[in-house]
N, CA, C and O atoms as a Maestro MAE file, in Angstrom:
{
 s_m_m2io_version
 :::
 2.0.0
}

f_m_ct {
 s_m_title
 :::
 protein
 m_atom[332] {
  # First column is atom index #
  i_m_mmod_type
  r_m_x_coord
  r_m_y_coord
  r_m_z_coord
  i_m_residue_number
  s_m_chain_name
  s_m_pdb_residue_name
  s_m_pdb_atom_name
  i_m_atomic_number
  :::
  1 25 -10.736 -10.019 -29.503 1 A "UNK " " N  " 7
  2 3 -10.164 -9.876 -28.175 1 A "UNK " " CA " 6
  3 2 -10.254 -11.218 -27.450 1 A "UNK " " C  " 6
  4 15 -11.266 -11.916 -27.512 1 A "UNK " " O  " 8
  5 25 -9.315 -11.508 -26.856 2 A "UNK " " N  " 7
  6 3 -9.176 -12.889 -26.290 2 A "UNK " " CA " 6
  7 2 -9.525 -12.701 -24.780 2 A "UNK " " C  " 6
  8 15 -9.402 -11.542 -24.383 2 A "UNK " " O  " 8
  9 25 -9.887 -13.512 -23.976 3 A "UNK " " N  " 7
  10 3 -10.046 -13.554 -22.790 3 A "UNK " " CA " 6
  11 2 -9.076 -13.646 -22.303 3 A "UNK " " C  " 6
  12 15 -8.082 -13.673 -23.029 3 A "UNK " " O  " 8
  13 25 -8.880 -13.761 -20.476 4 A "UNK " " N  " 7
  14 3 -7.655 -13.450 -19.739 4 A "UNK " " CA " 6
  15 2 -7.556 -15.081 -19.478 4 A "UNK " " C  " 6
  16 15 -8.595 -15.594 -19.063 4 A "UNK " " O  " 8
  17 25 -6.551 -15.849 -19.654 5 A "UNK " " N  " 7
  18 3 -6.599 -17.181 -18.957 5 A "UNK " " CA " 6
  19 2 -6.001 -16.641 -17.669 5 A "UNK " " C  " 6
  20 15 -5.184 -15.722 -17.616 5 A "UNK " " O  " 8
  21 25 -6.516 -17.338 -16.597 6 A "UNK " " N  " 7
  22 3 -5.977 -17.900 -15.256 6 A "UNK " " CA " 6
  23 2 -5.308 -19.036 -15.238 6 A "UNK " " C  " 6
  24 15 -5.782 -20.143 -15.496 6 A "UNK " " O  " 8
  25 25 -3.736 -18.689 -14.807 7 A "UNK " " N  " 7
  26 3 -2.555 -19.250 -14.609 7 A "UNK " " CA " 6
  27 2 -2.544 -20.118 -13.163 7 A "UNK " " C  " 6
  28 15 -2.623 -19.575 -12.061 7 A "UNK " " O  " 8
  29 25 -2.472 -21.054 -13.302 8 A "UNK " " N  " 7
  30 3 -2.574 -21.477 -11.443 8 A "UNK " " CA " 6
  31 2 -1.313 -20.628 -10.643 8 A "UNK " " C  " 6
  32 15 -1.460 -20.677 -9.422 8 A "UNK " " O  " 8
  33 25 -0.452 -20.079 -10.960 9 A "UNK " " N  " 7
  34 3 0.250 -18.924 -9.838 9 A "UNK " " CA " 6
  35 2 -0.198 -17.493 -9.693 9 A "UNK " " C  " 6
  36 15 0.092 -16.709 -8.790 9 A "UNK " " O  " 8
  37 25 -1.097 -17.263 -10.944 10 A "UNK " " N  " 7
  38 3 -1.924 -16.266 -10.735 10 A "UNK " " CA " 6
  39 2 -2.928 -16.247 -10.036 10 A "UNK " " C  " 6
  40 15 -3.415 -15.155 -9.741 10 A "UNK " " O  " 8
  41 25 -3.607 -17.643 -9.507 11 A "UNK " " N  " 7
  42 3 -4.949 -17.999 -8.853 11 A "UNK " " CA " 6
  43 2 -3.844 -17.903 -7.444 11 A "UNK " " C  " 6
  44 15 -4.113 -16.988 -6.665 11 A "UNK " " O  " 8
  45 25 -2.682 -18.753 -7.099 12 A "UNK " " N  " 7
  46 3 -2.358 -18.824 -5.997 12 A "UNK " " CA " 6
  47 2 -1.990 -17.361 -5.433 12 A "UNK " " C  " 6
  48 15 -2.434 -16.980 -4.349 12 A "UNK " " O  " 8
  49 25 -1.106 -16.522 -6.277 13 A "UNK " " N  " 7
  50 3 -0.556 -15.414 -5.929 13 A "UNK " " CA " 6
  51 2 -2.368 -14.528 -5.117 13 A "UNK " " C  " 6
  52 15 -2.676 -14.415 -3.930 13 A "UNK " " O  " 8
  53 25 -2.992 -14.177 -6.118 14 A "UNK " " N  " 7
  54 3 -4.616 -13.678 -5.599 14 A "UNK " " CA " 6
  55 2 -5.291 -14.115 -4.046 14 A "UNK " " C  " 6
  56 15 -5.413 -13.371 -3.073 14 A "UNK " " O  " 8
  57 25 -5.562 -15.120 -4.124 15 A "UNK " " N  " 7
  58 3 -6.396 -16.472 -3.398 15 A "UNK " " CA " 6
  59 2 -5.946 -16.722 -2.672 15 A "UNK " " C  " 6
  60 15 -6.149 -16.227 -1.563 15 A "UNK " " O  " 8
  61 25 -4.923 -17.805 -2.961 16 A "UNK " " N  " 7
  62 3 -4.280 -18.676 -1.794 16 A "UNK " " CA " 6
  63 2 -3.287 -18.576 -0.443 16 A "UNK " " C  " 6
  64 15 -3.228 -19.177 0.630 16 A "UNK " " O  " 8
  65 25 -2.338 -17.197 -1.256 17 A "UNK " " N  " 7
  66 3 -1.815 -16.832 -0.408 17 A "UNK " " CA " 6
  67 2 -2.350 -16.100 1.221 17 A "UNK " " C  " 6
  68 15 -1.634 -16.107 2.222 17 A "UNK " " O  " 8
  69 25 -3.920 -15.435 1.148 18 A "UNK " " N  " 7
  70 3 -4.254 -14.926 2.253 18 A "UNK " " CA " 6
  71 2 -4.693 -16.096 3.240 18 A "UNK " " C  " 6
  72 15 -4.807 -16.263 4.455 18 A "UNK " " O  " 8
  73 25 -4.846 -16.691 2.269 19 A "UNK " " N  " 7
  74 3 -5.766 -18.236 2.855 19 A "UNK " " CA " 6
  75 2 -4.606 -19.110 3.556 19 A "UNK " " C  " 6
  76 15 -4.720 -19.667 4.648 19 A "UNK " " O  " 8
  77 25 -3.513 -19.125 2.754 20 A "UNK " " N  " 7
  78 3 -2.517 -19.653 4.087 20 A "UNK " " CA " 6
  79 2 -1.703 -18.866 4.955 20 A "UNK " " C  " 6
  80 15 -0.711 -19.206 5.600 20 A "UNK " " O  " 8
  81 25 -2.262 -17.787 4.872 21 A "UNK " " N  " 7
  82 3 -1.645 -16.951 6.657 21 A "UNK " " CA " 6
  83 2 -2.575 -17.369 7.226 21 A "UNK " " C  " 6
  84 15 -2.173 -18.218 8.022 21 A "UNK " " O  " 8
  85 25 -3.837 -17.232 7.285 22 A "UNK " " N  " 7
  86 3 -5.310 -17.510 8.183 22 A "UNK " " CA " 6
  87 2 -4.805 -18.725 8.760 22 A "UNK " " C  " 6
  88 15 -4.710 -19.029 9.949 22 A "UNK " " O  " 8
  89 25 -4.415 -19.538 7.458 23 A "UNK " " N  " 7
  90 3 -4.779 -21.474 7.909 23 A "UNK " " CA " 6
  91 2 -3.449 -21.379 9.227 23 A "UNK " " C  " 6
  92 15 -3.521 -21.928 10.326 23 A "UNK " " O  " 8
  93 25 -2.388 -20.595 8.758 24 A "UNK " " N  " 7
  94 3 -0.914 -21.126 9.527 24 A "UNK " " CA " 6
  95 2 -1.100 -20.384 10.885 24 A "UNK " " C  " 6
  96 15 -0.696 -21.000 11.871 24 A "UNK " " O  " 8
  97 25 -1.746 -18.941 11.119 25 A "UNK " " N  " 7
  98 3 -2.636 -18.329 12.020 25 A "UNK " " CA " 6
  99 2 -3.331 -19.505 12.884 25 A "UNK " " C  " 6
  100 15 -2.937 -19.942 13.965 25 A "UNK " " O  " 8
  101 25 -4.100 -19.779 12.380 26 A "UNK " " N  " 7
  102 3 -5.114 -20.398 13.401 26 A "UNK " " CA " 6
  103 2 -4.357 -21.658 13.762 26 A "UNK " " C  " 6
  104 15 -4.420 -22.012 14.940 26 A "UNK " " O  " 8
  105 25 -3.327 -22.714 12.522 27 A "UNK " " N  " 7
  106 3 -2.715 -24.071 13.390 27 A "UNK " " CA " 6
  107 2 -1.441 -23.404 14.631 27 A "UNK " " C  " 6
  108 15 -0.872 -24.151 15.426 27 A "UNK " " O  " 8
  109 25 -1.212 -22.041 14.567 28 A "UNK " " N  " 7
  110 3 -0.084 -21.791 15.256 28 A "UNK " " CA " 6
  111 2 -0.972 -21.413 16.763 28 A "UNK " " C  " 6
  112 15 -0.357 -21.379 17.829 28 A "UNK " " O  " 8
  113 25 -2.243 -21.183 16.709 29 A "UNK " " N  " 7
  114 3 -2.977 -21.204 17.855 29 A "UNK " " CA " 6
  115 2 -3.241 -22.245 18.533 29 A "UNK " " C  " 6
  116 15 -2.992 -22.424 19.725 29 A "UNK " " O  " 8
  117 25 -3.691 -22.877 17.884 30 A "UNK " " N  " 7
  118 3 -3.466 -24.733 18.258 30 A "UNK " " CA " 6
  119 2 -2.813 -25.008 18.781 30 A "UNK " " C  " 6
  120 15 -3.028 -25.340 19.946 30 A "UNK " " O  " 8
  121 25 -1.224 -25.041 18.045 31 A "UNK " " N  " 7
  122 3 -0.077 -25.488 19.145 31 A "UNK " " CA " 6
  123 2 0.365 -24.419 20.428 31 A "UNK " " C  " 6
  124 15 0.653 -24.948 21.502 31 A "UNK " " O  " 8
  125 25 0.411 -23.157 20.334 32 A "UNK " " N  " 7
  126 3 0.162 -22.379 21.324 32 A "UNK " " CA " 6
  127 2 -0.282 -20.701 21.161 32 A "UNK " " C  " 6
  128 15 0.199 -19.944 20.317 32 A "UNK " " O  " 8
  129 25 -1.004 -20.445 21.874 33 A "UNK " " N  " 7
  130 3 -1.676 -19.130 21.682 33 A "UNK " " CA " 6
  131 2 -0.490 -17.683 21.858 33 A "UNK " " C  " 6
  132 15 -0.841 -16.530 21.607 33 A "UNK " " O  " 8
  133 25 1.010 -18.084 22.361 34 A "UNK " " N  " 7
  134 3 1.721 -17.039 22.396 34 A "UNK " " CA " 6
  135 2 2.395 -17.470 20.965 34 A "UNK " " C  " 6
  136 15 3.072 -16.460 20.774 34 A "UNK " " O  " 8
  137 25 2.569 -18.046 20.192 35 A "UNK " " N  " 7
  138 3 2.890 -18.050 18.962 35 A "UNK " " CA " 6
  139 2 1.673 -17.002 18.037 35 A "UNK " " C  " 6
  140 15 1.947 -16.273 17.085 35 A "UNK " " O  " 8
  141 25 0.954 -17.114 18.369 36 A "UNK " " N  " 7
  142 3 -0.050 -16.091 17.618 36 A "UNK " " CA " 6
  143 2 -0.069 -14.810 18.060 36 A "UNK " " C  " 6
  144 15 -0.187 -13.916 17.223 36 A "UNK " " O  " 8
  145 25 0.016 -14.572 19.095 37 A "UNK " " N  " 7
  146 3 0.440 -13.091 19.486 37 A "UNK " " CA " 6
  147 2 1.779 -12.980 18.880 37 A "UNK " " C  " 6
  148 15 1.816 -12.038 18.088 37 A "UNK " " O  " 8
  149 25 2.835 -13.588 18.978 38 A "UNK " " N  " 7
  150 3 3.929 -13.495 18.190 38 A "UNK " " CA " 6
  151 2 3.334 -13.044 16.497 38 A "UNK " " C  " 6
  152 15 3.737 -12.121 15.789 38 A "UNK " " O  " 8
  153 25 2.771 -13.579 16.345 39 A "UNK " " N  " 7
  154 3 1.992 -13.904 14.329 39 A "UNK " " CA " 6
  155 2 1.669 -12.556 14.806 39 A "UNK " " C  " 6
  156 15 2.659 -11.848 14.987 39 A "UNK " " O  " 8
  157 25 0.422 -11.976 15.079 40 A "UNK " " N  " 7
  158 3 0.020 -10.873 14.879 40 A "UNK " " CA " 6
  159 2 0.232 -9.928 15.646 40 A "UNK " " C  " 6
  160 15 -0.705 -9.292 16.127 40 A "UNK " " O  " 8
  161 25 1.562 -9.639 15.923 41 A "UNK " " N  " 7
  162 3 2.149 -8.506 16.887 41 A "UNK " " CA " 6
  163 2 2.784 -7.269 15.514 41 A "UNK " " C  " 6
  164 15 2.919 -6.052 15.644 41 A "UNK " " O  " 8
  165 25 2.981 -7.857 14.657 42 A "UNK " " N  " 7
  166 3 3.562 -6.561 13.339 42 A "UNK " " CA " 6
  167 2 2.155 -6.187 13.236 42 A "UNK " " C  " 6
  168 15 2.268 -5.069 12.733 42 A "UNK " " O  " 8
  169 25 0.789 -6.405 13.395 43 A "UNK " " N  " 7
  170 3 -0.203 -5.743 12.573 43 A "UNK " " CA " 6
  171 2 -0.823 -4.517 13.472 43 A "UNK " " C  " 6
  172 15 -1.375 -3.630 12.821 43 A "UNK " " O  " 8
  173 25 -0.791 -4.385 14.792 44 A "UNK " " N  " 7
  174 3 -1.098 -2.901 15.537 44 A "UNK " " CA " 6
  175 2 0.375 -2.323 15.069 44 A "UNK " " C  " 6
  176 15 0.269 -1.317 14.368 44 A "UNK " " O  " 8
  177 25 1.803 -2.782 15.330 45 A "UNK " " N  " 7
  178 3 2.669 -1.915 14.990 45 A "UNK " " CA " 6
  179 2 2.577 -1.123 13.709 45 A "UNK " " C  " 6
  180 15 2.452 0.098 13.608 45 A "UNK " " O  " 8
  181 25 2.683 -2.287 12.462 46 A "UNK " " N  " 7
  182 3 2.118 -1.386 11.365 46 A "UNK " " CA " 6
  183 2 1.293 -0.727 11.800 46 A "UNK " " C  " 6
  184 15 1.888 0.152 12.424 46 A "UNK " " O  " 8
  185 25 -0.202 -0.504 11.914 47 A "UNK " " N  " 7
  186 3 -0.855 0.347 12.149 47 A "UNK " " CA " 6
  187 2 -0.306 1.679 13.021 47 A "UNK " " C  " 6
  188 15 -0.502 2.825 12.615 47 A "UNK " " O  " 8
  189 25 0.180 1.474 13.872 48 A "UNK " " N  " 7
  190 3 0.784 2.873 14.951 48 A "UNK " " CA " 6
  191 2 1.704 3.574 14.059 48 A "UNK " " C  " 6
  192 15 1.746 4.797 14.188 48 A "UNK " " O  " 8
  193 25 2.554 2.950 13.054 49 A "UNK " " N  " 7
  194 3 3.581 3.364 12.062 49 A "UNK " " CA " 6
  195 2 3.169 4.133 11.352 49 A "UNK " " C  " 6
  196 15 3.496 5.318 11.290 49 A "UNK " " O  " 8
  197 25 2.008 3.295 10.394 50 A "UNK " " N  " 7
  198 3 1.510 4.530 9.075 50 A "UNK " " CA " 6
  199 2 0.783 5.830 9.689 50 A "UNK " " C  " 6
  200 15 0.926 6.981 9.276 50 A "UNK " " O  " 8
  201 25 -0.195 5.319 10.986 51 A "UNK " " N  " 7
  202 3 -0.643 6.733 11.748 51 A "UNK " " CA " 6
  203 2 0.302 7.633 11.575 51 A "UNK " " C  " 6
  204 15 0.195 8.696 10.963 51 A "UNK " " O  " 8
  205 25 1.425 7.120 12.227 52 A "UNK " " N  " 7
  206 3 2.485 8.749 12.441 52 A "UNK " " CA " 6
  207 2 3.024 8.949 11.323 52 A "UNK " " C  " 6
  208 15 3.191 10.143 11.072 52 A "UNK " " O  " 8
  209 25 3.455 8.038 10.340 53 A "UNK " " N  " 7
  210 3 3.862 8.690 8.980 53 A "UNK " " CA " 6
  211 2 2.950 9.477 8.056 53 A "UNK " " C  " 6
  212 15 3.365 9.879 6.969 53 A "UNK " " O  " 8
  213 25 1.627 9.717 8.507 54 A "UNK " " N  " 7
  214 3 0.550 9.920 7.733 54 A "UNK " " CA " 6
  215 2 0.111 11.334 8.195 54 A "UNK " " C  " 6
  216 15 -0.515 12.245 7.654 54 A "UNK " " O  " 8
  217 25 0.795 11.122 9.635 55 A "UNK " " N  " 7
  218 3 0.660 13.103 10.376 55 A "UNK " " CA " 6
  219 2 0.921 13.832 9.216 55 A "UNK " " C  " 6
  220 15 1.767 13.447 8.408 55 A "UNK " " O  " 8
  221 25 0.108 15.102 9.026 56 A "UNK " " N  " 7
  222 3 0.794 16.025 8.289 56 A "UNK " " CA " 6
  223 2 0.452 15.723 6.725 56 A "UNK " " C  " 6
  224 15 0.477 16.642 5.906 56 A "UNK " " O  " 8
  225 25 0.148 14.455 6.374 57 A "UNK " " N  " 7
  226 3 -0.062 14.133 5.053 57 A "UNK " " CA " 6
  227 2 -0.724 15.756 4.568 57 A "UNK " " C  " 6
  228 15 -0.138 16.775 4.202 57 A "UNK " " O  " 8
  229 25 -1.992 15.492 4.730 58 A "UNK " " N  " 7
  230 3 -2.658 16.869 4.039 58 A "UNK " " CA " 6
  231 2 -1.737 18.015 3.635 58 A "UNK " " C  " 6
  232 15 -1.609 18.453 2.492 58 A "UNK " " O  " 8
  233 25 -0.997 18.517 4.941 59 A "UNK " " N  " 7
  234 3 -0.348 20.169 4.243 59 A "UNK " " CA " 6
  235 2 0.641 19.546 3.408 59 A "UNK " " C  " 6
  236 15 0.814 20.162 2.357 59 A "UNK " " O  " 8
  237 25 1.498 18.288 3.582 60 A "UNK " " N  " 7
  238 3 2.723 17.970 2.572 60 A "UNK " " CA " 6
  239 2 2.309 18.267 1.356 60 A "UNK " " C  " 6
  240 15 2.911 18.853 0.456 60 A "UNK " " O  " 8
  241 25 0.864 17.669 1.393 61 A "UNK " " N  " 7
  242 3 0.100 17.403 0.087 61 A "UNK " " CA " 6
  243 2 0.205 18.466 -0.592 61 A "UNK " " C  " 6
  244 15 1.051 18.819 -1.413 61 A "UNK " " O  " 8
  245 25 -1.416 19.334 0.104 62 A "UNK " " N  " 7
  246 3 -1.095 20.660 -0.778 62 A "UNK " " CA " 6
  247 2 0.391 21.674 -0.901 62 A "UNK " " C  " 6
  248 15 0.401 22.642 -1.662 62 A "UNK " " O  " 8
  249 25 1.565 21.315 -0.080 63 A "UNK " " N  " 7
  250 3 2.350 21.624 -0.711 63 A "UNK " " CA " 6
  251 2 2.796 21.551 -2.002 63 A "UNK " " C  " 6
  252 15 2.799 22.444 -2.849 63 A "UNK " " O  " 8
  253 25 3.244 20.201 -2.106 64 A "UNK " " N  " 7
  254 3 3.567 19.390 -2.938 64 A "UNK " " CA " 6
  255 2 2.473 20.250 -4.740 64 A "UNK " " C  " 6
  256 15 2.865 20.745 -5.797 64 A "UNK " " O  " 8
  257 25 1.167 19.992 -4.167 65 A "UNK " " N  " 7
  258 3 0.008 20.389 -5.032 65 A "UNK " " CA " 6
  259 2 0.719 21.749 -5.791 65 A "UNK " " C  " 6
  260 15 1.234 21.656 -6.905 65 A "UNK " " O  " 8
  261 25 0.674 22.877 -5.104 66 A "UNK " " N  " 7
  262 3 1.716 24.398 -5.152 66 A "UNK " " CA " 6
  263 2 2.648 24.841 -5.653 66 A "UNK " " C  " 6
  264 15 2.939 25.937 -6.133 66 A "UNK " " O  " 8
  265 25 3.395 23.405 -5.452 67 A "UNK " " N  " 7
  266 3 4.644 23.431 -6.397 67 A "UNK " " CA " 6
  267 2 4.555 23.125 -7.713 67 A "UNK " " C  " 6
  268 15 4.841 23.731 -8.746 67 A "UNK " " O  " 8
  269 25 4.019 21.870 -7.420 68 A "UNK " " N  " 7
  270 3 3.376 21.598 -8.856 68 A "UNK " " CA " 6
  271 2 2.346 22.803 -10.084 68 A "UNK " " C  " 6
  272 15 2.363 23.027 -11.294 68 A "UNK " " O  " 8
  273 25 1.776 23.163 -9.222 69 A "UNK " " N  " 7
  274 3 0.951 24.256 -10.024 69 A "UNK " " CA " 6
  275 2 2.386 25.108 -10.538 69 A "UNK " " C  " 6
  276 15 2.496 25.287 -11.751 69 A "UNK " " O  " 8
  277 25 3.077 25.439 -9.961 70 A "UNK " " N  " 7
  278 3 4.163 26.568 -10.334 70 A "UNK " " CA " 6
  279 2 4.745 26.167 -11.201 70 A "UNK " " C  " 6
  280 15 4.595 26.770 -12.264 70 A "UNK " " O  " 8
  281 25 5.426 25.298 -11.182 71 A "UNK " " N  " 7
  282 3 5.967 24.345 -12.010 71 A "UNK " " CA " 6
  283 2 5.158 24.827 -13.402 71 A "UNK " " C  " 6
  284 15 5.664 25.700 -14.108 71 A "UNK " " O  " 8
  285 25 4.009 24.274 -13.720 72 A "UNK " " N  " 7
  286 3 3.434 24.115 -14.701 72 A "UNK " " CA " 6
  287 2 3.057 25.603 -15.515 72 A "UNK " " C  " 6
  288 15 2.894 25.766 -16.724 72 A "UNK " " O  " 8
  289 25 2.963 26.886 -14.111 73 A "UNK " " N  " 7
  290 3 2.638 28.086 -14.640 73 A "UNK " " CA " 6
  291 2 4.125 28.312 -14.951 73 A "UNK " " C  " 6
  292 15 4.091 29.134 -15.866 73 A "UNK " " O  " 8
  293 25 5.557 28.002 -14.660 74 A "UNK " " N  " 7
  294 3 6.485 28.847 -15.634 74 A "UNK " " CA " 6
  295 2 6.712 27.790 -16.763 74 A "UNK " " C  " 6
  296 15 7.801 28.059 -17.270 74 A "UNK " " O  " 8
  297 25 6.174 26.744 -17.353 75 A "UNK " " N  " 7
  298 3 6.183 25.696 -18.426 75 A "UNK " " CA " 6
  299 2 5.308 26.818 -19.153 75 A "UNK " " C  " 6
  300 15 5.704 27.516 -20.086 75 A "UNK " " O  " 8
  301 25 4.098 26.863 -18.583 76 A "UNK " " N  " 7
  302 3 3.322 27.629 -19.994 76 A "UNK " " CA " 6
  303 2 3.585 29.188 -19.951 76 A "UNK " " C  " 6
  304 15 2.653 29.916 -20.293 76 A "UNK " " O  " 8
  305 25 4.797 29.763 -19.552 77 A "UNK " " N  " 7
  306 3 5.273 31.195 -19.810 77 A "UNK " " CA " 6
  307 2 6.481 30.447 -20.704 77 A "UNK " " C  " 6
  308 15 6.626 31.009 -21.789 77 A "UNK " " O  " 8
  309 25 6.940 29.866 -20.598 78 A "UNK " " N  " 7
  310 3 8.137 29.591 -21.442 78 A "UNK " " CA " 6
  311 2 7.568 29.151 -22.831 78 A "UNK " " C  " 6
  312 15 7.955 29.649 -23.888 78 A "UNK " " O  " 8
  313 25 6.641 28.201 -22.743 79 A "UNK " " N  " 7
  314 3 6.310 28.090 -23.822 79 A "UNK " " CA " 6
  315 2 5.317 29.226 -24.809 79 A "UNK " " C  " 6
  316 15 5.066 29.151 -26.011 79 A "UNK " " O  " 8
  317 25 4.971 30.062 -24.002 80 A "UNK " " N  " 7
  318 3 4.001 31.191 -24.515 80 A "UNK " " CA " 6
  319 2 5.281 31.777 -25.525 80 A "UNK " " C  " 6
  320 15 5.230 31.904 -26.748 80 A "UNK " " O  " 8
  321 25 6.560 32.124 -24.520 81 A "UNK " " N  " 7
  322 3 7.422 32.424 -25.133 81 A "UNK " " CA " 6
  323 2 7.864 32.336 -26.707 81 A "UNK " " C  " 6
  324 15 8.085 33.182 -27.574 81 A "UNK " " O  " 8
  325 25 7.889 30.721 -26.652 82 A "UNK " " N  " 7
  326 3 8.336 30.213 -28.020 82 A "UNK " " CA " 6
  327 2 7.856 30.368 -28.964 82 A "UNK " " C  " 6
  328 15 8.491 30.268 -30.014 82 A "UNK " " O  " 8
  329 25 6.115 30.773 -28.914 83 A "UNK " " N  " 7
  330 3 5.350 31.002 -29.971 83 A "UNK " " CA " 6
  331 2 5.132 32.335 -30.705 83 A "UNK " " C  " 6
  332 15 4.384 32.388 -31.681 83 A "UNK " " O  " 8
  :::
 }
 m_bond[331] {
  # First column is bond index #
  i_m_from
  i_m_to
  i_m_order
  :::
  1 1 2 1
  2 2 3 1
  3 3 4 2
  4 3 5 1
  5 5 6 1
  6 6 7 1
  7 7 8 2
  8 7 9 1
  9 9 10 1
  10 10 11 1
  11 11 12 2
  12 11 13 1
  13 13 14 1
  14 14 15 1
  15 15 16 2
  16 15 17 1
  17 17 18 1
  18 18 19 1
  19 19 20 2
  20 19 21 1
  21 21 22 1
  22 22 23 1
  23 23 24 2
  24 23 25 1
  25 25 26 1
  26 26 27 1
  27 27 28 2
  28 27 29 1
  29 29 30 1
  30 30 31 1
  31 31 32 2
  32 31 33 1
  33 33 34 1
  34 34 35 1
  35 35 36 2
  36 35 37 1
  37 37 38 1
  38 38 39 1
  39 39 40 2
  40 39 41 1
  41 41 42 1
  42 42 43 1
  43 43 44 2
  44 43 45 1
  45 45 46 1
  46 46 47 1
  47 47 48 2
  48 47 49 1
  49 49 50 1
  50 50 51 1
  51 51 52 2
  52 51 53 1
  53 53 54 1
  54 54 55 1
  55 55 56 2
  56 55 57 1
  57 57 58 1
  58 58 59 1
  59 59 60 2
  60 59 61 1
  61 61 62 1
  62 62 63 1
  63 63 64 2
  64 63 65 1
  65 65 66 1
  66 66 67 1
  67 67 68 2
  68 67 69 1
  69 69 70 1
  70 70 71 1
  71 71 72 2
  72 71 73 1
  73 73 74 1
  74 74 75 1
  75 75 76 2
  76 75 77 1
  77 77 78 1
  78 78 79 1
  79 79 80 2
  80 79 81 1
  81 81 82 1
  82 82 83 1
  83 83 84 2
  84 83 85 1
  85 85 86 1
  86 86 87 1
  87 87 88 2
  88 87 89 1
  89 89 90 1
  90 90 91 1
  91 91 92 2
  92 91 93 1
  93 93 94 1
  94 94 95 1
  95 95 96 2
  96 95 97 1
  97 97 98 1
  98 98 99 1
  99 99 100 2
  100 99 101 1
  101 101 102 1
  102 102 103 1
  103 103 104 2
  104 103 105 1
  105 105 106 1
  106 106 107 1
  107 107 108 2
  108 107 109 1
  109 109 110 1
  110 110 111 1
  111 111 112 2
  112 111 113 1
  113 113 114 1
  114 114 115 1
  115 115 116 2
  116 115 117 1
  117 117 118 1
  118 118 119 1
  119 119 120 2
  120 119 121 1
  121 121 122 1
  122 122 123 1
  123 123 124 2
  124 123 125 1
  125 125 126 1
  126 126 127 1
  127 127 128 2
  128 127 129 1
  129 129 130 1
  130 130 131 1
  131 131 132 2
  132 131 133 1
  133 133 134 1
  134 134 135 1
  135 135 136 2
  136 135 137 1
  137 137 138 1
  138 138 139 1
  139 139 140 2
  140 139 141 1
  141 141 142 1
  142 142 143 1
  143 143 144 2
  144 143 145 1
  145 145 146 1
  146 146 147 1
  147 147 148 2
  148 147 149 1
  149 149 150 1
  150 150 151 1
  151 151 152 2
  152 151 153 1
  153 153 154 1
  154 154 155 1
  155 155 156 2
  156 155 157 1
  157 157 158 1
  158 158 159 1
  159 159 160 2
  160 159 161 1
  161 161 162 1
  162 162 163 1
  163 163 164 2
  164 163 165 1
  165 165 166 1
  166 166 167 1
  167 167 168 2
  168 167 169 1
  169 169 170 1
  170 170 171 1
  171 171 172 2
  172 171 173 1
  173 173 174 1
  174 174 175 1
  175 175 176 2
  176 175 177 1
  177 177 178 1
  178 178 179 1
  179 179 180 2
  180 179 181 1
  181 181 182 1
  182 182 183 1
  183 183 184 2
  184 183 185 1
  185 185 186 1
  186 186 187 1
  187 187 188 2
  188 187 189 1
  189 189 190 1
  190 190 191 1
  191 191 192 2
  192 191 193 1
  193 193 194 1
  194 194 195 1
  195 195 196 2
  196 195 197 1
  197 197 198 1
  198 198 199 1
  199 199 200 2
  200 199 201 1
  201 201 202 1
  202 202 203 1
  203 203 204 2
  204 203 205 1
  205 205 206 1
  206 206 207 1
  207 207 208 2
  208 207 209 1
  209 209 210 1
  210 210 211 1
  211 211 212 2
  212 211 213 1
  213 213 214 1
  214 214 215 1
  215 215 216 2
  216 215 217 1
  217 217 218 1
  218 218 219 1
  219 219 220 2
  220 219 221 1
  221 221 222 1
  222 222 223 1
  223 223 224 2
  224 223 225 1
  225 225 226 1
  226 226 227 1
  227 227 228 2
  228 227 229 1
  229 229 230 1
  230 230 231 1
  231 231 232 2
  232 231 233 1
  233 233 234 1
  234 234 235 1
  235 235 236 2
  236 235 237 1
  237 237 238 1
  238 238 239 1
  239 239 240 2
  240 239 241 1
  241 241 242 1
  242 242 243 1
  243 243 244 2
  244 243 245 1
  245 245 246 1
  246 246 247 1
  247 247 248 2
  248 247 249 1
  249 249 250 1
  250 250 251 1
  251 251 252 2
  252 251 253 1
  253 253 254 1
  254 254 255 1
  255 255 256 2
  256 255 257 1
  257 257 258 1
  258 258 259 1
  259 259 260 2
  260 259 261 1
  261 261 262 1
  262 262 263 1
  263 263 264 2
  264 263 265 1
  265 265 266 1
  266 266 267 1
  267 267 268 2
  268 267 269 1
  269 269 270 1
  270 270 271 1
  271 271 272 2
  272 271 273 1
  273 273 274 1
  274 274 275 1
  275 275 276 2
  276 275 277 1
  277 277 278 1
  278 278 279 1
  279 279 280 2
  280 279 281 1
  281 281 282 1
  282 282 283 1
  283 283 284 2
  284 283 285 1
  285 285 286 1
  286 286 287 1
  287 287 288 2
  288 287 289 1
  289 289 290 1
  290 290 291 1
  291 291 292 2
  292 291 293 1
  293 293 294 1
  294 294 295 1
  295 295 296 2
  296 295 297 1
  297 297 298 1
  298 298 299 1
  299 299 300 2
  300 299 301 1
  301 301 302 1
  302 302 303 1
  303 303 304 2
  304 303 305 1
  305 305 306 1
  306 306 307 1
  307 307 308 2
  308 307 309 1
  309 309 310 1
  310 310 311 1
  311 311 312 2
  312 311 313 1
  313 313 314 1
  314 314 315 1
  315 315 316 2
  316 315 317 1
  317 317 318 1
  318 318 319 1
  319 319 320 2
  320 319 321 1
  321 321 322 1
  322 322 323 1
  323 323 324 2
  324 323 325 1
  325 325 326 1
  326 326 327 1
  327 327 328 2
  328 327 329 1
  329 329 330 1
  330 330 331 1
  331 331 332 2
  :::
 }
}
């Protein structure tokens, strides 16, 4: 078994990329502090977004779960069938 080499776009893709929002974050504060409220104005929105898309998750779920079970109980009548 061979080991995994690390690709330098695999190190950047991982690593580097969080590291230059921070760096471009903090020089865009520098030059002015409403550019950074600009920068981090999508990250409460995201957040308020997935909240409300996330209402309800649970019952979708076990819906979803229900169906699935059914699903699977007329698979193994059909197949009881065949045998």
């Amino acid at each position: 078994m061979t080991a995994k080499v690390w690709s330098r776009s695999s190190w950047y893709r991982c690593y580097q990329r969080p590291f230059n929002a921070c760096f471009l974050t903090i020089l865009l504060g520098y030059l002015d502090w409403r550019l950074v409220l600009i920068a981090l104005l999508p990250l409460p929105v995201a957040l308020v977004v997935q909240i409300t898309m996330m209402r309800g998750f649970r019952h979708r779920q076990e819906k979803y779960m229900q169906i699935v079970a059914n699903m699977h109980q007329a698979q193994m009548e059909f197949c009881a069938v065949l045998v």
